[in-house]
C-alpha beads as a LAMMPS data file, in Angstrom:
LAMMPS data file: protein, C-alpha beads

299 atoms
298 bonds

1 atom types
1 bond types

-500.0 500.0 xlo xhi
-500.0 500.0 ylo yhi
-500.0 500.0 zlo zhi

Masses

1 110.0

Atoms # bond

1 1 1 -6.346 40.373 -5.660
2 1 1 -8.594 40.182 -8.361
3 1 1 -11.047 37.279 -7.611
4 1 1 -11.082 35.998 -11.217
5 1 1 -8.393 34.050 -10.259
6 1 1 -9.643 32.285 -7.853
7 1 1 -11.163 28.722 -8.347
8 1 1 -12.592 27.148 -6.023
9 1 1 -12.548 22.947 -5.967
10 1 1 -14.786 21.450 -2.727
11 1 1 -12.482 22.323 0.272
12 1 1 -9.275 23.543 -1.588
13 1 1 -9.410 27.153 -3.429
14 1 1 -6.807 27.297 -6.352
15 1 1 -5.196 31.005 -6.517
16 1 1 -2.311 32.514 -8.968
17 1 1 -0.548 34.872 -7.616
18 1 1 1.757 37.946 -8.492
19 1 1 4.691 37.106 -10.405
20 1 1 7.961 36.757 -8.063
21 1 1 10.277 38.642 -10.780
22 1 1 8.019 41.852 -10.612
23 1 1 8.376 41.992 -7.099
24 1 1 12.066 41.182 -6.566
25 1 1 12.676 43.860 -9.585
26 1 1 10.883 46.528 -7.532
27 1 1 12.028 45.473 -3.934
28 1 1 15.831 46.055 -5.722
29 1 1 14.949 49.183 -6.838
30 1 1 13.058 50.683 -3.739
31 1 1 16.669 49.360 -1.735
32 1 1 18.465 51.591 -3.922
33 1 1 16.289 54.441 -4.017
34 1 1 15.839 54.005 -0.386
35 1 1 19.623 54.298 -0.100
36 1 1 20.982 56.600 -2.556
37 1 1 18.358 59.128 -1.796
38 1 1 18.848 60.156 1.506
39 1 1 22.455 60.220 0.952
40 1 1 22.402 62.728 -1.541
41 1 1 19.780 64.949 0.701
42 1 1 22.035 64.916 3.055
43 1 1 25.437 65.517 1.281
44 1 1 23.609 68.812 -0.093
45 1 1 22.202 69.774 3.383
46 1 1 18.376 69.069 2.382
47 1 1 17.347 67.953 6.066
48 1 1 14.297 68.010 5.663
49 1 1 11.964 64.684 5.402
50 1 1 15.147 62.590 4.078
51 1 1 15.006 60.182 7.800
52 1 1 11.530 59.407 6.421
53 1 1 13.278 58.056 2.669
54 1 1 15.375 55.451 5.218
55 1 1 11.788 53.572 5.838
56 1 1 11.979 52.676 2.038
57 1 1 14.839 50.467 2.227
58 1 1 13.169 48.670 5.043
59 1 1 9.526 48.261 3.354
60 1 1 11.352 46.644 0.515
61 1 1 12.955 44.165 3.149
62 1 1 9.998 43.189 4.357
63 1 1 8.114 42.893 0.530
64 1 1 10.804 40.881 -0.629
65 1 1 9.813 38.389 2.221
66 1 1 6.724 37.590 0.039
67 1 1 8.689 36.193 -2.636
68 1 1 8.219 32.320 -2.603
69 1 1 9.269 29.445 -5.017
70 1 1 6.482 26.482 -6.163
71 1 1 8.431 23.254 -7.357
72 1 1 7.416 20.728 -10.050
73 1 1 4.733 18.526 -8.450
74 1 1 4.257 20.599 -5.301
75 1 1 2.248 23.173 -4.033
76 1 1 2.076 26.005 -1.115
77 1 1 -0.646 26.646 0.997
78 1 1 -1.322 29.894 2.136
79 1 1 -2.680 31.275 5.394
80 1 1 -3.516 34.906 6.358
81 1 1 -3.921 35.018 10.140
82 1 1 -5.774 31.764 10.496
83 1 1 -7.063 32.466 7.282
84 1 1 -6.994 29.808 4.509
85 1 1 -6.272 32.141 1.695
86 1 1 -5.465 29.488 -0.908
87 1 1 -3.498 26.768 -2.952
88 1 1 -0.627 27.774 -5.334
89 1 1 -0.237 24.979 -7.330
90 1 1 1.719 26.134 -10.505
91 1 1 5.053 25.727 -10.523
92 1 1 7.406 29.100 -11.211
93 1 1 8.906 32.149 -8.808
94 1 1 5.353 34.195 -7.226
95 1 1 4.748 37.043 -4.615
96 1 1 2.260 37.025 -2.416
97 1 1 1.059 39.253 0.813
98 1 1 4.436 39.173 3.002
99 1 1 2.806 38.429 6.346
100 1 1 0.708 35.257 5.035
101 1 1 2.374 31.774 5.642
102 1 1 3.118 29.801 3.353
103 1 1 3.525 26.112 4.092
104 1 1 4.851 24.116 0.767
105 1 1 3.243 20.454 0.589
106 1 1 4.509 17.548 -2.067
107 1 1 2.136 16.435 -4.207
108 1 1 4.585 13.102 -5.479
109 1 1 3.550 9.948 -5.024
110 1 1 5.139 7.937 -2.289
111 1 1 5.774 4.728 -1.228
112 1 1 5.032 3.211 2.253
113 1 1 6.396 -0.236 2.545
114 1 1 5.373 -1.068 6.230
115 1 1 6.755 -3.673 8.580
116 1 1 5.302 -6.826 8.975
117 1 1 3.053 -6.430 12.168
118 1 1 0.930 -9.394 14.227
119 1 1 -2.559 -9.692 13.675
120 1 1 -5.099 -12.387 14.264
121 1 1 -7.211 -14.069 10.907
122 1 1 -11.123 -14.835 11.045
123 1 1 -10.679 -17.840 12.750
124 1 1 -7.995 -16.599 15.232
125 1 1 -4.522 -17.669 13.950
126 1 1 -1.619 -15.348 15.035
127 1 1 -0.193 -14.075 11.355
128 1 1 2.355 -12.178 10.547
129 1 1 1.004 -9.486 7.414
130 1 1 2.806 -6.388 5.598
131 1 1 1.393 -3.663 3.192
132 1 1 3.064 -1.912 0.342
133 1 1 1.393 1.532 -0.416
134 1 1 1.398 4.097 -2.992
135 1 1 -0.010 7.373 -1.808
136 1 1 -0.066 11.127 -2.970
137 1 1 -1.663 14.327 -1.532
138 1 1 -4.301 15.108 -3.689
139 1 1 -6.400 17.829 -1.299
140 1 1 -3.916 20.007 0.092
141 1 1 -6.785 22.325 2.356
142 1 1 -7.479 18.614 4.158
143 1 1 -4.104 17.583 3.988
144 1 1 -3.157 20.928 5.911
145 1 1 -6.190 21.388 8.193
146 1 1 -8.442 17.936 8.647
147 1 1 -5.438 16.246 10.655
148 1 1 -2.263 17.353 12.198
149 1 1 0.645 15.023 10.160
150 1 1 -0.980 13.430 7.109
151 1 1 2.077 11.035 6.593
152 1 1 1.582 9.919 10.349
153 1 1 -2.363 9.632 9.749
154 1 1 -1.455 7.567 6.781
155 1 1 1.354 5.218 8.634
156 1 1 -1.421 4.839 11.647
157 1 1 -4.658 4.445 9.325
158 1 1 -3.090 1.573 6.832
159 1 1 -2.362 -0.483 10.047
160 1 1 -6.078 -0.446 11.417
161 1 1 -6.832 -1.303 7.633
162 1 1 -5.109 -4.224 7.744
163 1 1 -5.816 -5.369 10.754
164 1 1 -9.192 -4.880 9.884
165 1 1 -8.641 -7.052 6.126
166 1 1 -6.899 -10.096 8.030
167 1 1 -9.702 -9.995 10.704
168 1 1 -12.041 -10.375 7.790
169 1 1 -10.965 -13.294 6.263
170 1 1 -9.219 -16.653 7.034
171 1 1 -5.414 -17.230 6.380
172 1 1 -6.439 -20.308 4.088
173 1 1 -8.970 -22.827 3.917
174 1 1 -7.413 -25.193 5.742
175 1 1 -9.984 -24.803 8.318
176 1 1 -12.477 -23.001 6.805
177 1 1 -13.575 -24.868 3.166
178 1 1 -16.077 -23.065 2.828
179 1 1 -14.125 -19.538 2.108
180 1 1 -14.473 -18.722 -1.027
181 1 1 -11.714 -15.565 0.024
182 1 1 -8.766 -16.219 1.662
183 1 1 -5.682 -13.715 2.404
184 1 1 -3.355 -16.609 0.737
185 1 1 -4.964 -16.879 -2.150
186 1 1 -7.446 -14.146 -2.459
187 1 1 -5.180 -12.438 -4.778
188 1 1 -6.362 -9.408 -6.745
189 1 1 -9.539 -9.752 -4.848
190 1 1 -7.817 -8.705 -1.353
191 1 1 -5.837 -6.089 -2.501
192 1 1 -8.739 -4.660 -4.103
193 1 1 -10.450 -4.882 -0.906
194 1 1 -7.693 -3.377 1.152
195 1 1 -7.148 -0.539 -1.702
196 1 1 -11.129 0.446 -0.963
197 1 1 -10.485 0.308 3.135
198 1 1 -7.543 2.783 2.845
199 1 1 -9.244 5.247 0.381
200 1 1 -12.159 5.479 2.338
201 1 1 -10.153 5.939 5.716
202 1 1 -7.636 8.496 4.081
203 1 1 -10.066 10.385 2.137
204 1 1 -10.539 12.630 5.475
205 1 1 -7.083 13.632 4.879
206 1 1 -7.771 14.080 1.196
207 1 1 -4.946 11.373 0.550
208 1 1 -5.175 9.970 -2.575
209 1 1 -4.501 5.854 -2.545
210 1 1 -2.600 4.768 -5.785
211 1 1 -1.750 1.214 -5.376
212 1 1 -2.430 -0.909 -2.541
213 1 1 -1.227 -4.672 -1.702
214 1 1 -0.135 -7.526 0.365
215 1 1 3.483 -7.600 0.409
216 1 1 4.323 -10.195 2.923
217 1 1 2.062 -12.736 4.665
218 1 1 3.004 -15.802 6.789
219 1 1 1.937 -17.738 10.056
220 1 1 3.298 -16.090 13.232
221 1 1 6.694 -17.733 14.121
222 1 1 4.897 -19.363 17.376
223 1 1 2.267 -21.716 15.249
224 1 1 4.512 -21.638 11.702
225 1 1 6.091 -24.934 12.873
226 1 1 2.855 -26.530 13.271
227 1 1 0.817 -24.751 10.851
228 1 1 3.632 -26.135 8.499
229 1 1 3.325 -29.722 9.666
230 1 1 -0.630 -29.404 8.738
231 1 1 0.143 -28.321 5.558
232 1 1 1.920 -31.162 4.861
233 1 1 -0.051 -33.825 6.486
234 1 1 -2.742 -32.435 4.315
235 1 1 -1.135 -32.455 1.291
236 1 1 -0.139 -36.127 1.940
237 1 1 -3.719 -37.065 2.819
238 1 1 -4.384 -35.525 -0.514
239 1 1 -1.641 -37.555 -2.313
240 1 1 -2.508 -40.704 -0.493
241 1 1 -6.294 -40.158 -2.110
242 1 1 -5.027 -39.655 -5.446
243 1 1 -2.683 -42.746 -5.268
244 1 1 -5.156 -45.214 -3.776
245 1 1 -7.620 -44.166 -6.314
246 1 1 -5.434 -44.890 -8.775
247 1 1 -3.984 -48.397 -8.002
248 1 1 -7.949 -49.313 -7.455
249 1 1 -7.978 -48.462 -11.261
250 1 1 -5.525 -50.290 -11.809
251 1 1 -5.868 -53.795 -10.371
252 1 1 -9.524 -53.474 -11.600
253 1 1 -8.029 -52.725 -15.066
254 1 1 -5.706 -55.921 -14.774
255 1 1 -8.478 -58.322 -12.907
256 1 1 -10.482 -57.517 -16.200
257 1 1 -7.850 -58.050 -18.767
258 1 1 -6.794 -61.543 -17.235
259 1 1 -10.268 -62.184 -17.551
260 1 1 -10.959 -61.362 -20.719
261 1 1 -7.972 -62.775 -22.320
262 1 1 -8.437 -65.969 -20.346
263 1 1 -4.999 -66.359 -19.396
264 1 1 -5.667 -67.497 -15.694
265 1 1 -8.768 -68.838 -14.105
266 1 1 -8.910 -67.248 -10.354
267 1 1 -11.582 -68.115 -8.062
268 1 1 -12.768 -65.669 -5.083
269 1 1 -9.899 -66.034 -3.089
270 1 1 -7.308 -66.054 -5.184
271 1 1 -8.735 -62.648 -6.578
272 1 1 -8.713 -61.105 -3.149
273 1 1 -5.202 -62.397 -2.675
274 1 1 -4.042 -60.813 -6.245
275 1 1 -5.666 -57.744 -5.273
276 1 1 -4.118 -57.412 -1.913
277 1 1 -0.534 -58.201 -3.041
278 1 1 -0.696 -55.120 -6.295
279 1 1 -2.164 -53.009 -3.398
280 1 1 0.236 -53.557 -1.344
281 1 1 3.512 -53.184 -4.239
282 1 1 1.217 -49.691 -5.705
283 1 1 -0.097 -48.072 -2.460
284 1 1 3.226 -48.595 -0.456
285 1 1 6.157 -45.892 -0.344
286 1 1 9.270 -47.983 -0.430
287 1 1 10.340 -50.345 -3.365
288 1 1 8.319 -53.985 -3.217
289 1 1 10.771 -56.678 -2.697
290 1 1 9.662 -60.036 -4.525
291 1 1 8.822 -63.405 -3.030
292 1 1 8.913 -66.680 -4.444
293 1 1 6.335 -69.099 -4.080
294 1 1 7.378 -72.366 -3.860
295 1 1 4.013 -73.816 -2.914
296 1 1 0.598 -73.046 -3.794
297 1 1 -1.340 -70.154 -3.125
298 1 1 -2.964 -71.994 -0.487
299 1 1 -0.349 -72.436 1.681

Bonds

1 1 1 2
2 1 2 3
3 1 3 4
4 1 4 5
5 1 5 6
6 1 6 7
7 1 7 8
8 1 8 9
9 1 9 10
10 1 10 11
11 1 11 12
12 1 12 13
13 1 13 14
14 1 14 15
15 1 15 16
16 1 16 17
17 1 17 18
18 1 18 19
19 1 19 20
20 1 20 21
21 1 21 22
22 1 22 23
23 1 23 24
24 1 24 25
25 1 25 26
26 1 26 27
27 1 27 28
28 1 28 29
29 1 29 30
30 1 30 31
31 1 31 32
32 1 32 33
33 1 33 34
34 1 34 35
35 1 35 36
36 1 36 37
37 1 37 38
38 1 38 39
39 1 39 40
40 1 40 41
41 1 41 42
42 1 42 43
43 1 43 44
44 1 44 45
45 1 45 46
46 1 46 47
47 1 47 48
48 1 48 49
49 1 49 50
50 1 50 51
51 1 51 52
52 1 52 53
53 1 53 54
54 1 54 55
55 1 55 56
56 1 56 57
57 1 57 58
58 1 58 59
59 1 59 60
60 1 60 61
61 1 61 62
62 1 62 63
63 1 63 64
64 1 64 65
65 1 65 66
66 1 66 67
67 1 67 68
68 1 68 69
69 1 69 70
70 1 70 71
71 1 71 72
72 1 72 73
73 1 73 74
74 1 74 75
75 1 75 76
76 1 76 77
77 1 77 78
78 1 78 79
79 1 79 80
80 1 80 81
81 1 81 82
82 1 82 83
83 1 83 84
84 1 84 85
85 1 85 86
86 1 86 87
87 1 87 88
88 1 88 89
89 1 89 90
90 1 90 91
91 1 91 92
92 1 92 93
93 1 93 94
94 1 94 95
95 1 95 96
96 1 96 97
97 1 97 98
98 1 98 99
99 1 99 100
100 1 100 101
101 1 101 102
102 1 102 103
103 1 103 104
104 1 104 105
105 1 105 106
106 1 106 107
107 1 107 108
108 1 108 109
109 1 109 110
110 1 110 111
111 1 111 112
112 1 112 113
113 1 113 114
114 1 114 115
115 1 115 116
116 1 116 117
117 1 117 118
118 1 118 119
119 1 119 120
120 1 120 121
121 1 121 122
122 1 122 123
123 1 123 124
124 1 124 125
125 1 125 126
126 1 126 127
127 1 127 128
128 1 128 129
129 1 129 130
130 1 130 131
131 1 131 132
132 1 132 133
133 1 133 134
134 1 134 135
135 1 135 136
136 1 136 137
137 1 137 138
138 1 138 139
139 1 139 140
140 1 140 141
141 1 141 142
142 1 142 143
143 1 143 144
144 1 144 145
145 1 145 146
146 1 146 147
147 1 147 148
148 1 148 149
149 1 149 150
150 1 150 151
151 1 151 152
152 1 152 153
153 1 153 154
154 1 154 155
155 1 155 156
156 1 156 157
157 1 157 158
158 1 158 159
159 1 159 160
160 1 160 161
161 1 161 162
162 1 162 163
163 1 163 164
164 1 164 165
165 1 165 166
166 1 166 167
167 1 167 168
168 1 168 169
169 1 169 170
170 1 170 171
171 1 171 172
172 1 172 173
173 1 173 174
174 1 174 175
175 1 175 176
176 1 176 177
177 1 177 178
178 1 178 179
179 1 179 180
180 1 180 181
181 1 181 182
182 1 182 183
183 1 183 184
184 1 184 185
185 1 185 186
186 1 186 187
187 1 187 188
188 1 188 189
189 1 189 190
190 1 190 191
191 1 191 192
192 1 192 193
193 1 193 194
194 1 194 195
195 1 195 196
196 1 196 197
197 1 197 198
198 1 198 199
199 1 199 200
200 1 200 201
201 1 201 202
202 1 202 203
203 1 203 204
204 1 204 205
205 1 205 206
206 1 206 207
207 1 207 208
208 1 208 209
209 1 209 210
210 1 210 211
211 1 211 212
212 1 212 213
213 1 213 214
214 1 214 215
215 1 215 216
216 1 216 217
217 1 217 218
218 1 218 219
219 1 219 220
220 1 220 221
221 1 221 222
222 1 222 223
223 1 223 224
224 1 224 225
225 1 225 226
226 1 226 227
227 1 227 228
228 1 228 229
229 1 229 230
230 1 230 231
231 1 231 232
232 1 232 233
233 1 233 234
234 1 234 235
235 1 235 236
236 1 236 237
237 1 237 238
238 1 238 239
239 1 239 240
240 1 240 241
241 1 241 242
242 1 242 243
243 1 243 244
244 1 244 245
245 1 245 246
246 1 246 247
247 1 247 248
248 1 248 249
249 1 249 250
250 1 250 251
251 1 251 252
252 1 252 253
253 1 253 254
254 1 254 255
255 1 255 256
256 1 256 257
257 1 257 258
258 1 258 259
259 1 259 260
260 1 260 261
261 1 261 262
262 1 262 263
263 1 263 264
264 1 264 265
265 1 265 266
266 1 266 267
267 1 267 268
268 1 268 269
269 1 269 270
270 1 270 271
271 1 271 272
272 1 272 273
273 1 273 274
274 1 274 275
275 1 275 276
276 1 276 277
277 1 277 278
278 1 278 279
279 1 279 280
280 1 280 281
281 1 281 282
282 1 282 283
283 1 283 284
284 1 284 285
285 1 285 286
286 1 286 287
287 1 287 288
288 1 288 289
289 1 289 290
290 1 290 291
291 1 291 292
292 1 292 293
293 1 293 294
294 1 294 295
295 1 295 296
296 1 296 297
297 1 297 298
298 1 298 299
């Protein structure tokens, strides 16, 4: 083979083989020869040497097993007796040494959308996280030769990587206010993160990682219940805050109006009384149900 057709690319050597028409054409025509020939040495009695013609036929059998087919967006890997002889990676109908094998490897891009799977977040909480993936071969020599089933590396190394992301960081900040990353609402930022982890764990396999990203996260179904009833009580606290701080607005905003318009005259404790009572009607849950004073406020 003429070794200007060879390029070589780190690992993974590029070669372009014979064409596959050239060969079949000949292989055909050695068959025939190998066939017709001795049968017309032998219907005119010419013994001699015409066995030998009948190892034609059979050479051609054995060339024609060199003939070999690359697909759009694949490519064939050839070995030579343990050999790593090359990568045929464009597409067409080739021949190449009949004894080599020739292992054909996709180059498409596929999609792994793995299970959700239990894991445990930075501060311990039982989760329940899945990964969608978008992978392609792009090194077929380390594809072939660094590990023994690239898709099963690939199905094995994405769950260590996220085990590894959710270990990193906290579900939320529910416990942890300080995180400024969290797997709820870290967003780009974690699948970012977990893109880097894979490529650097599937390089070895010369994997190439497309897209990477968090698909489905939740609380484990033992703690969702009360993880759930947190949430909420912490959303109330929150809503509580926002309405007290509000109505104290308010009854400060009325105390000073009254004032200022002089329409009533209220000493200490009937301020304290006022403010209780719109408190009471702005703070409270349920619909304030009006009494009449008959008296004074004193009584």
């Amino acid at each position: 083979m003429n070794n200007e057709n060879v390029k070589v690319q780190g690992s993974e050597k590029f070669i372009d083989p014979a064409s596959g028409w050239l060969a079949l054409f000949l292989s055909l025509a050695g068959l025939v020869a190998g066939i017709a020939v001795p049968a017309v040495m032998l219907a005119n009695e010419y013994s001699d040497w015409w066995g030998l013609m009948f190892l034609i036929p059979l050479v051609c059998i054995i060339f024609l097993c060199g003939l070999f087919v690359v697909n759009p967006n694949e490519s064939t890997v050839i070995t030579f007796f343990g050999k790593y002889e090359g990568t045929v990676v464009k597409n067409g109908f080739f021949f190449y040494n009949p004894f080599a094998t020739k292992k054909s490897i996709s180059l498409r891009a596929r999609n792994l959308n793995g299970e959700p799977i239990k894991v445990n977040d930075l501060m311990g909480n039982p989760i329940m996280i899945g990964v969608v993936l978008v992978w392609r071969v792009k090194d077929t020599f380390k594809a072939s030769f660094e590990v023994d089933d690239y898709s099963r590396f690939v199905d094995v190394q994405s769950e260590a990587a996220i085990r590894n992301l959710a270990g990193a960081y906290p579900y939320d900040n529910l416990e942890n206010e300080d995180a400024s990353i969290t797997l709820r609402n870290g967003g780009e930022e974690v699948n970012e993160l977990l893109e880097k982890s894979l490529s650097e764990r599937l390089a070895i396999a010369g994997i190439e990682v497309m897209e990477a990203r968090i698909s489905y996260l939740a609380y484990a179904p033992e703690i969702a219940s009360a993880m759930l009833q947190r949430q909420q009580a912490t959303a109330m606290v929150a809503a509580r805050h926002k309405i007290v701080e509000g109505a104290v607005g308010m009854v400060q905003m009325a105390l000073e109006q009254l004032s200022e318009k002089e329409i009533i005259e209220l000493d200490e404790e009937k301020k304290a009384a006022m403010v209780s009572n719109l408190m009471v009607v702005l703070t409270s849950d349920r619909a304030a149900t009006p009494v009449v004073n008959t008296g004074t406020l004193y009584q």
